[in-house]
ChimeraX commands (.cxc) that place a marker at each C-alpha (Angstrom):
marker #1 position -19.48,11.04,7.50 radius 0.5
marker #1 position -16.13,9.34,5.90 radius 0.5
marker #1 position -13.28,9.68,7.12 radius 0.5
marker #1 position -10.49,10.72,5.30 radius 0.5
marker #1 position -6.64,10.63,6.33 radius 0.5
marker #1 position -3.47,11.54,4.65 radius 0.5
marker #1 position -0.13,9.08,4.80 radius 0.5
marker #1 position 2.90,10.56,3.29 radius 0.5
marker #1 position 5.03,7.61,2.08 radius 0.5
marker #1 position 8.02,6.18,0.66 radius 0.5
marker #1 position 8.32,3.35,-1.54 radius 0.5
marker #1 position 11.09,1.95,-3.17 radius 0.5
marker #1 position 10.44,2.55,-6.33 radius 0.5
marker #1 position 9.85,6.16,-5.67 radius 0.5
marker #1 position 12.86,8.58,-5.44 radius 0.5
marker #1 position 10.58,10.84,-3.73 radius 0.5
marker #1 position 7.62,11.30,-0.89 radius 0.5
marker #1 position 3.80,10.05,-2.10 radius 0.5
marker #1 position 0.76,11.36,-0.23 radius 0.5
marker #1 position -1.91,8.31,-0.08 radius 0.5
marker #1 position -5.53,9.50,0.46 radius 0.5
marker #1 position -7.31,7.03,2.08 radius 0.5
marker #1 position -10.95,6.87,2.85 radius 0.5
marker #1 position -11.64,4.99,5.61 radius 0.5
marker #1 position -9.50,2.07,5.45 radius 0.5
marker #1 position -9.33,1.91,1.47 radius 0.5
marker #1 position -6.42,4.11,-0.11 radius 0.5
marker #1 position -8.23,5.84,-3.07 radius 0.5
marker #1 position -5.40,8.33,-4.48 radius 0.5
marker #1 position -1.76,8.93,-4.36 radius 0.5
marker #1 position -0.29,11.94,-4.91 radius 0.5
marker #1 position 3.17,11.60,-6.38 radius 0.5
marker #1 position 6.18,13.80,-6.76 radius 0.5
marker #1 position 8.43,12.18,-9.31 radius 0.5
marker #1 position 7.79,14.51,-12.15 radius 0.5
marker #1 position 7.88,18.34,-12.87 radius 0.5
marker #1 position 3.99,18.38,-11.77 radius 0.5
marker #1 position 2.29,16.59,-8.85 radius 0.5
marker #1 position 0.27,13.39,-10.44 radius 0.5
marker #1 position -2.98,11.93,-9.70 radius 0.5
marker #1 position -3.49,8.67,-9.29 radius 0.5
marker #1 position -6.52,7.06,-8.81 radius 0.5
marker #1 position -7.44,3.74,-7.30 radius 0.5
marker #1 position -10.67,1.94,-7.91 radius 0.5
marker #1 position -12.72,-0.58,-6.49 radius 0.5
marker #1 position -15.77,-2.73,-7.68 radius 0.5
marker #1 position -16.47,-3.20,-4.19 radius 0.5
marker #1 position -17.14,0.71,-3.18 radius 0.5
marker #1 position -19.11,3.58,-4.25 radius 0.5
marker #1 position -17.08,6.28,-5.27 radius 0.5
marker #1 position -19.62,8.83,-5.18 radius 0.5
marker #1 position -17.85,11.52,-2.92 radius 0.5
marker #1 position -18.67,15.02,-2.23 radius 0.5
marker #1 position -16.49,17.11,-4.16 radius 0.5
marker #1 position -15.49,20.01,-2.08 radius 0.5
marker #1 position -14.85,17.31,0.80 radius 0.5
marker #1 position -12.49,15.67,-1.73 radius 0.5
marker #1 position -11.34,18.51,-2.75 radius 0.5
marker #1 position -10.32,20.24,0.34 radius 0.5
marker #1 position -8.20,16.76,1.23 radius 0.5
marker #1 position -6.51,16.67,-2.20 radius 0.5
marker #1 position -5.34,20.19,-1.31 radius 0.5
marker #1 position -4.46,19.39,2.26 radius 0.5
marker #1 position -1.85,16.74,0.49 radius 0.5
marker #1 position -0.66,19.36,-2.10 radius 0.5
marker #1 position 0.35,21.31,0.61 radius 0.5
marker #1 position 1.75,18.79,3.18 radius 0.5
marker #1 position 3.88,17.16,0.15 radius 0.5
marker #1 position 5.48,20.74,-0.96 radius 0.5
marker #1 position 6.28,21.87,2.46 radius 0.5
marker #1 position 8.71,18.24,2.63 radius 0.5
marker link #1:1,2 radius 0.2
marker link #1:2,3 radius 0.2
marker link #1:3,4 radius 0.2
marker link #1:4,5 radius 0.2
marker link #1:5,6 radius 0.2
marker link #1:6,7 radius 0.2
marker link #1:7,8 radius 0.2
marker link #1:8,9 radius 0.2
marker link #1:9,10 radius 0.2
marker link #1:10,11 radius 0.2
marker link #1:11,12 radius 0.2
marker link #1:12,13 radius 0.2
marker link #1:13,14 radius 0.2
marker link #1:14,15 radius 0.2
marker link #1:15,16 radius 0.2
marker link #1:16,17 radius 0.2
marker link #1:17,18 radius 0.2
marker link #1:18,19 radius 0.2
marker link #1:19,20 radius 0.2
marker link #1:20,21 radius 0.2
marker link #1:21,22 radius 0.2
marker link #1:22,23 radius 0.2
marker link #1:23,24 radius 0.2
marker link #1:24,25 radius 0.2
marker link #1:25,26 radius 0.2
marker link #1:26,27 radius 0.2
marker link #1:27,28 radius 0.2
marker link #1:28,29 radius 0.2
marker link #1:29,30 radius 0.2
marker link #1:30,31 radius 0.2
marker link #1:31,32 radius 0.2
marker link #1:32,33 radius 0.2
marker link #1:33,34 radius 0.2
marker link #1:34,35 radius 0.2
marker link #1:35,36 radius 0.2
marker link #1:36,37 radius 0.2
marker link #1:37,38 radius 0.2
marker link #1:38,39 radius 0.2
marker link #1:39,40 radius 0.2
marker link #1:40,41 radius 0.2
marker link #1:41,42 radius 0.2
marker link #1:42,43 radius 0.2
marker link #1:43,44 radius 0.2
marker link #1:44,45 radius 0.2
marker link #1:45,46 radius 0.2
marker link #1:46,47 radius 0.2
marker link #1:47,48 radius 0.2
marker link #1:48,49 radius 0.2
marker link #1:49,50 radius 0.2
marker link #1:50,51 radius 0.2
marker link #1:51,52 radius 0.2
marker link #1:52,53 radius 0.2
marker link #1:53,54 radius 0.2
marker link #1:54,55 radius 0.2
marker link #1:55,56 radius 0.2
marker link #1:56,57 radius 0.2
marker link #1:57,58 radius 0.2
marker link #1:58,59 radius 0.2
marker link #1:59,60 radius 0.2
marker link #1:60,61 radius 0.2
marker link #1:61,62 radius 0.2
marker link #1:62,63 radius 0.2
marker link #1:63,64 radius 0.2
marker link #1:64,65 radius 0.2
marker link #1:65,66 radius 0.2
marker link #1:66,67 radius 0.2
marker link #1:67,68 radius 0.2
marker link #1:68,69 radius 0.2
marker link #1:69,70 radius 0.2
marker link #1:70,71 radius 0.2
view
């Protein structure tokens, strides 16, 4: 099974926090703050298979949503 973790971050370009999904030990989104609506951003790779299972995915995106808006 992957392994997904969440890093909430800081960078200094950012005025606020970032949650970076990784997979494994490849980050694959960040989650960012820095306007009226959370943004997606995705990350890709020519060297790894995206294919993911969607409500896996899912239920991590969600687990960032919520540990960004409680900061």
């Amino acid at each position: 099974m992957n392994k997904y973790s969440i890093q909430i971050a800081s960078g200094p370009d950012r005025e606020k926090l970032v949650a970076e999904i990784w997979l494994n030990d490849i980050m694959i989104v960040e989650i960012s703050q820095e306007k009226p609506y959370l943004e997606i951003e995705l990350f890709f790779s020519d060297k790894f298979d995206f294919k993911l299972p969607y409500e896996e995915f899912l239920n991590v995106v969600m687990k960032a949503k919520k540990i960004l808006l409680e900061e």
